[in-house]
C-alpha positions in Angstrom: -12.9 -9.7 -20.8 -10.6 -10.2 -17.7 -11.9 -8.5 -14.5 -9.7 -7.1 -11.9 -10.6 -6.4 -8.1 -8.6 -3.5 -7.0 -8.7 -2.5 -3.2 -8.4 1.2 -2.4 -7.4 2.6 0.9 -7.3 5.8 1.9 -4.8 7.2 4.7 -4.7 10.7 5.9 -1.3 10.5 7.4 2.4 9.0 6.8 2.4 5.9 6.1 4.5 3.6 8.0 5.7 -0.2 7.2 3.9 -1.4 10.4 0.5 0.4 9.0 1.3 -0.8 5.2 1.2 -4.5 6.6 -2.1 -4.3 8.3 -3.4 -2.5 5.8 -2.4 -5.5 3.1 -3.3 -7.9 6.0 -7.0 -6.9 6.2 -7.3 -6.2 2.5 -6.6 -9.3 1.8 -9.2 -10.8 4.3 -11.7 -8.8 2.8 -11.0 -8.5 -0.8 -9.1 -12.3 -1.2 -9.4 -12.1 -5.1 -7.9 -8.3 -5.1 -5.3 -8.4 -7.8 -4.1 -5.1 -6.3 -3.7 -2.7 -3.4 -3.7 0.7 -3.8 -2.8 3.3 -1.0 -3.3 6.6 -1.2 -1.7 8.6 1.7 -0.5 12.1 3.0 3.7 10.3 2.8 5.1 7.3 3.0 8.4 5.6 4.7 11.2 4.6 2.9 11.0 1.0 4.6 7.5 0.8 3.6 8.5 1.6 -0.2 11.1 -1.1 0.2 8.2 -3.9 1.7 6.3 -3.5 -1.5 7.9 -6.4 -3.1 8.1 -8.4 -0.3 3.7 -9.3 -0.4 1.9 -11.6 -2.9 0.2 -9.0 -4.4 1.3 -6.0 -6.2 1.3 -2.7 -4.5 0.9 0.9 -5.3 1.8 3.8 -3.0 0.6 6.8 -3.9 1.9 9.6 -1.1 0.9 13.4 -1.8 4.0 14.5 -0.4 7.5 13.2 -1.3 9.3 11.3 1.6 13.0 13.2 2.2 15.5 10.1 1.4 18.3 9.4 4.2 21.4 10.8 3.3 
C-alpha cells in the first residue's frame, strides 16, 4: 500500500503569503518526503490562495473564516 506523509500546521490567525512561505519552507526541512501541506488557520489572503500553485508540493488551505474578495 502507498504511504503518504502529510504535514499539518496549525495557525491561529490570518494567514498571509509571507507566513504561507515559511511555513512550506520549514515543512519541507522537516518533513522532506511530505507529499502534502495542510494549513489550517483562522483566514487566509487572497495572494496566499493564489501562491498555492506556485510550490512543489500540493497545498491545502483550510481558513475558518471566508476571506472578503477585492472588488
Amino acid at each position: 500500500m502507498a504511504q503518504q506523509k502529510i504535514a499539518v500546521e496549525f495557525k491561529d490567525r490570518h494567514l498571509t503569503r509571507p507566513m504561507l512561505d515559511m511555513i512550506v519552507g520549514a515543512q519541507l526541512r522537516a518533513v522532506p518526503d511530505a507529499t502534502e501541506i495542510i494549513i489550517r488557520c483562522r483566514s487566509a489572503a487572497k495572494t496566499a490562495y493564489e501562491a498555492i500553485d506556485s510550490y512543489g508540493i500540493r497545498i491545502t488551505i483550510v481558513a475558518r473564516e471566508t476571506t472578503p474578495q477585492d472588488s
